[in-house]
N, C-alpha and C positions, 0 to 999 in steps of 0.2 A: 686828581688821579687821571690818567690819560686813560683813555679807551675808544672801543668804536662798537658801534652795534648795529646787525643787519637783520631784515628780516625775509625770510623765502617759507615761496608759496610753491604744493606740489599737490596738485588734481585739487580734491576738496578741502584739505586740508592745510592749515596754516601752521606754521611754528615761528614762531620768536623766539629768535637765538642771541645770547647777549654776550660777548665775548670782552672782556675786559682785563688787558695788558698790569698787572699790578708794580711790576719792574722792566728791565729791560729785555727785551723776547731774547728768548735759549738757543744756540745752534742746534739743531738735530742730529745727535750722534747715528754713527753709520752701525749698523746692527750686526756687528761681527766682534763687538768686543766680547771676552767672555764672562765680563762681569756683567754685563745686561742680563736683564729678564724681561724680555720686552712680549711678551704675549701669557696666556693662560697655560701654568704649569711650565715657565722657562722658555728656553732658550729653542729646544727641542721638541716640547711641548709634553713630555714625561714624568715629570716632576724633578728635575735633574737641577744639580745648581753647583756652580762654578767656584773654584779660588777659596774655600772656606779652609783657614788654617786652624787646626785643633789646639787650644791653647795648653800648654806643659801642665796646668792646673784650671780647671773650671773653675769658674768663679762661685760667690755663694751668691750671688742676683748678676743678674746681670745691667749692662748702664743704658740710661734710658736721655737717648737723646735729644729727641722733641716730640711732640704731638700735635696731631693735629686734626681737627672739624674737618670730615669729609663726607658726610651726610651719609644716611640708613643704604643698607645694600650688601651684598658679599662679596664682589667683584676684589679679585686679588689688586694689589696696588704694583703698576709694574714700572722697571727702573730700566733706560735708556741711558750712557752718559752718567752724568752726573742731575739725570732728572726725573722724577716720579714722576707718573701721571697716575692719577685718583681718578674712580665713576663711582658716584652716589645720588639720595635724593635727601635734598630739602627742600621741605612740605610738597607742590606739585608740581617742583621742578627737578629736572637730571641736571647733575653738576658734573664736567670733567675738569681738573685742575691739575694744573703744572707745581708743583715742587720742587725746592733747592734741592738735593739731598742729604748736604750737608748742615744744612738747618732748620727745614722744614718750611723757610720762606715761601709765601705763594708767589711766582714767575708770572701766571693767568688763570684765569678764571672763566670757564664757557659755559652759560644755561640756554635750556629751553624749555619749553613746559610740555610737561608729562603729567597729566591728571593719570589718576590711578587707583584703582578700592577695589582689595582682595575680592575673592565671594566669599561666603558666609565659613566653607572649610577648608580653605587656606590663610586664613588672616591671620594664623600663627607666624607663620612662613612670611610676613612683613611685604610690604610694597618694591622691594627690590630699588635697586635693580641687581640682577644676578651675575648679567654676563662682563667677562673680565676684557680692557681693550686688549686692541690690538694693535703694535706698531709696524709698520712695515714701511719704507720708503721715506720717511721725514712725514708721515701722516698717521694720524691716530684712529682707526674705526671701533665704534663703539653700538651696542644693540642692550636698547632701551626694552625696561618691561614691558610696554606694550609692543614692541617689533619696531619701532624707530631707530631705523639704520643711517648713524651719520660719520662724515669724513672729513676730521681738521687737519688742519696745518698744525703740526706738531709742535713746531715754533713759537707760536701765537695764541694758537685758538682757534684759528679764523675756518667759522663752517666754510666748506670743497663743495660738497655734496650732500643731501641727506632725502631719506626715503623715509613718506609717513608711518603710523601706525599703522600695523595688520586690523582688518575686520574680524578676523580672530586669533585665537590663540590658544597654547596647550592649558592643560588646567591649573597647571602651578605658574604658569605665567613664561617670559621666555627664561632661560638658564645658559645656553651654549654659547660661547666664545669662538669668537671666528678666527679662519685661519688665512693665510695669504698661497698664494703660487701662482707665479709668473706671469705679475701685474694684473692680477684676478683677486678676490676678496670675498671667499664664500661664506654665507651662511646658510640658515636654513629656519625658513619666514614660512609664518601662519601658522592654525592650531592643527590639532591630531588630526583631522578628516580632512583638513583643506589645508596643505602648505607645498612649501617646493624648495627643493633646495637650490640654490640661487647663488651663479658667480657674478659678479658685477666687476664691472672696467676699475683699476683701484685709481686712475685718475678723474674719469668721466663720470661715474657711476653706472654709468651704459649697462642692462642688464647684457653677459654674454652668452648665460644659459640657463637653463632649468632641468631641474626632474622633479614633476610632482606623482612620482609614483607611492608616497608616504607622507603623513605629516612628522613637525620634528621632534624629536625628545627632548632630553633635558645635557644630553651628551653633547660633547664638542666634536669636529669632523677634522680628520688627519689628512695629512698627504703620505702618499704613498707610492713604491717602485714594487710590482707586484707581477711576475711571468714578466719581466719587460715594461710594463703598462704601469704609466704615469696614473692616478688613480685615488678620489677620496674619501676615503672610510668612514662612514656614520653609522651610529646607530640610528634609530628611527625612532616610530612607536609598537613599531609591530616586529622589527627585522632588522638586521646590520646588509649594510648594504657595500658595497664597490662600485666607483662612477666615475667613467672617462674623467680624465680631468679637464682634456680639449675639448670635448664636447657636450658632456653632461648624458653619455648613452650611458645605461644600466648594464654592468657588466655582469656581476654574481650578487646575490642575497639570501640571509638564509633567514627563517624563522626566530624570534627575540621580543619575547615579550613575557617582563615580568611584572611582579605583583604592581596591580594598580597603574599598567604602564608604566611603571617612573623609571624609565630605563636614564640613567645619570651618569654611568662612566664612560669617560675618554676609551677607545681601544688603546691597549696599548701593541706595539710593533717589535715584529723581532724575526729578522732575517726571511724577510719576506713570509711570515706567519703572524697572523694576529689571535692578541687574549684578549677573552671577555668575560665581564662578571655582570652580574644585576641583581637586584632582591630579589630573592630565595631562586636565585635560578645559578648558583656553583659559579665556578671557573670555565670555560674550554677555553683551546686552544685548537687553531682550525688556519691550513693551509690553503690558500685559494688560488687557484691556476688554469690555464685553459686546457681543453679539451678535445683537438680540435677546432672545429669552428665556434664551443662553447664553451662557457666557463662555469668549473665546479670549485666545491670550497669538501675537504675531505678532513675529517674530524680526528685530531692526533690522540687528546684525550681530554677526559671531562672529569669533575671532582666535587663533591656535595660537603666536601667538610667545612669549605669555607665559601663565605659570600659575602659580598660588599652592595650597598645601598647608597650612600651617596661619598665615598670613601676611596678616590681613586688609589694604587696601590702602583711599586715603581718596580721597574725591574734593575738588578745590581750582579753581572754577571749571567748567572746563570739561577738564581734565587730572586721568585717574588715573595714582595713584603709589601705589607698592610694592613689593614683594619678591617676583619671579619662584623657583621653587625648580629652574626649571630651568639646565642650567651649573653647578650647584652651588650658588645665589644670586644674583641676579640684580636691584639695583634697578631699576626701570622708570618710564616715562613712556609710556603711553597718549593718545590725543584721546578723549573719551567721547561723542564724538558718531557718528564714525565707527569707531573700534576700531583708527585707524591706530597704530601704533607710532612714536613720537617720538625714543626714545632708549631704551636699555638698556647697561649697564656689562656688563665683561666676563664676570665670574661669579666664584664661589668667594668672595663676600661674606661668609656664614654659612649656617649650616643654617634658622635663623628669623631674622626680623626683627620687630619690636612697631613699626607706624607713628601716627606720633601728628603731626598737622597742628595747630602753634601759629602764625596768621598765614601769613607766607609761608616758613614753617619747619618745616622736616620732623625731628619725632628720631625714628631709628630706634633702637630697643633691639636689640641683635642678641644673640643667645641664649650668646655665651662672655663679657658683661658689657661690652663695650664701646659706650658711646652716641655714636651719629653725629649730630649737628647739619648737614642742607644746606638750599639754598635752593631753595625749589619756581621748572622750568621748562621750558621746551619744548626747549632745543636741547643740554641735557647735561647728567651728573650732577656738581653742584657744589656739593661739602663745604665747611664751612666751619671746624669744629673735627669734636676726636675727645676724648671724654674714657673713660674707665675706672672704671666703678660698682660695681662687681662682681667678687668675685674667685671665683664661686660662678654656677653658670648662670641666665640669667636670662631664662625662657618666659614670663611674665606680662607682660599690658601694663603700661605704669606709667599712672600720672597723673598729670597737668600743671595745677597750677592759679597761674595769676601766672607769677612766675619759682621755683617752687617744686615738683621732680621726687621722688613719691613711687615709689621702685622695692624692688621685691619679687625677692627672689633666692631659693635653695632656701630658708632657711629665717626668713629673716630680711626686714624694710620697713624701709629707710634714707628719711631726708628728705637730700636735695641742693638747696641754692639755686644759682640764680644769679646772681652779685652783679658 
């Protein structure tokens, strides 16, 4: 079996990275097709997914075209080309690995060692790793449970770059998926009292900025065109915030902080207005813009019927939808303009749902392996099938690319078509 293996040294810290060629390395597709999903939640970053044709007749199962060991972790499995890339752990190592897609064959295989033990109350919650990569530029960035931030060659394997573990961390461990803009690669490193949110060079790894005026949640960080201003939205642990994108200055922040801190959802974007949900703290929706020489964020409206815990929700039009966690579960239909409530079902759905808007088609992944297919609308929730993916829990978004469901279970990525 050909291969090659490097090792890199960074401050006090060692990693051994092992990257090993199983066939012949993959060109790296350009990220502009619309069948990619090449980062957390798509294309866009929304839960949005491309090309899915409705079949004349759903099927009664759907066809299960391979599977395969991709070690403990929730990180969605995301599809480049004609190529998966998987982040998982097995035992005390992080595994990224290349995928055919059309078979499941391993292309390559990248480790390094990640030792890792929950504390005593979260060890439900599994050693992770959580966060889903990222593709941008023919390289893959990936951010390990403990804050190990690394950069392959997409092609290969072959570690670019990589930054150690943080000396701390949030309590659930890290969870956020990074984003790319304009050869920059932000995340957002170290735990709730000491972190920063960090763009680094995506070729050099060169750090090009910081703001550690918060540590980070468990939410991913958008880009964003806001008043003019290039700009990237996180949530924190205490606040959602707005941050030059050139520079890394503090532009607007407001207050955000829910139960237990676990603030977990992506913002989502809408005409230069952002929504936000978190456990037991509702919906708003809040315009942010300057002021003068300063910037305010002014509150259009806010809504207590529904709320989302780890449950991001998509926007279709002009109606959000998604997984209320309260009643037990809850899917929803919101108006996004007003915040009125449309519709909600009775409850006791699941404890998570993964929403993924294909067209006028919503599939929810709900977290005991069963996939819902309804039809997005205003006057009621209407399923249309119900299929069974999983017989193993299933936290990870999937991705949707065509009629072709790439779903990630505790330990394993199965491809399912629909035919």
């Amino acid at each position: 079996m050909p291969g090659k293996e490097a090792r890199m040294r960074h401050g006090r810290s060692a990693f051994l990275l092992l990257a090993v060629v199983v066939s012949s390395p993959v060109a790296s597709s350009a990220q502009d097709d619309p069948l990619d999903y090449p980062q957390w939640r798509g294309a866009n970053r929304d839960g949005g997914a491309a090309a899915f044709v409705e079949p004349s007749t759903w099927p009664t199962q759907l066809t299960r075209r391979w599977q395969v060991e991709t070690g403990l972790g929730y990180a969605t499995p995301i599809l480049v080309g004609e190529q998966v890339y998987t982040f998982g752990r097995i035992g005390d190592e992080e595994v990224v690995k290349a995928l055919h897609a059309a078979s499941g064959a391993v292309a390559w295989r990248t480790t390094y060692e990640a030792p890792f033990r929950n504390n005593p109350g979260t060890s439900r919650h599994g050693p992770g790793p959580k966060s889903t990569p990222l593709f941008y530029d023919g390289k893959l960035f990936t951010l390990g449970i403990n804050g190990v931030v690394s950069a392959l060659d997409a092609s290969d394997g072959s570690l670019l770059w990589q930054k150690p573990a943080q000396t701390a961390e949030p309590l659930y461990a890290t969870a956020l998926s990074p984003v790319a803009d304009e050869e920059r690669v932000i995340f957002h490193l170290g735990g709730h009292d000491a972190g920063a949110l960090t763009a680094f060079d995506a070729n050099s790894g060169t750090v090009v900025w910081q703001w550690d005026g918060d540590g980070p949640a468990y939410a991913s960080p958008m880009v964003a065109v806001l008043d003019g201003v290039r700009q990237i939205v996180t949530v924190t642990q205490r606040q959602i915030v707005g941050v030059d994108a050139e520079s890394g200055t503090l532009l607007w922040e407001r207050p955000f902080v829910s139960r237990s801190t676990n603030n977990s959802i992506t913002p989502i974007l809408d005409g230069g207005e952002v929504i936000v949900t978190g456990h037991d703290l509702g919906v708003t929706r809040f315009r942010p813009h300057r002021d003068g020489a300063r910037w305010t964020t002014d509150t259009l409206w806010t809504t207590d019927e529904v709320s989302m815990f780890m449950s991001n929700p998509v926007l279709s039009g002009n109606t959000l939808y998604g997984m209320s966690h309260l009643r037990g579960g809850q899917f929803f239909a919101l108006d996004a303009s007003s915040g009125a409530t449309l519709w909600r079902t009775e409850g006791r759905e699941a404890t998570n749902s993964a929403v993924v808007l294909a067209g006028d088609l919503l599939f929810l992944l709900n977290n005991d392996g069963d996939l819902v297919v309804a039809r997005t609308n205003q006057t009621g929730f209407n399923q249309v099938t119900r299929y069974e993916v999983s017989a193993s829990a299933t936290w990870a978004q999937p991705a949707i690319s065509g009629n072709r469901l790439f779903v990630k279970d505790e330990s394993h990525v199965t491809l399912w078509t629909v035919e």
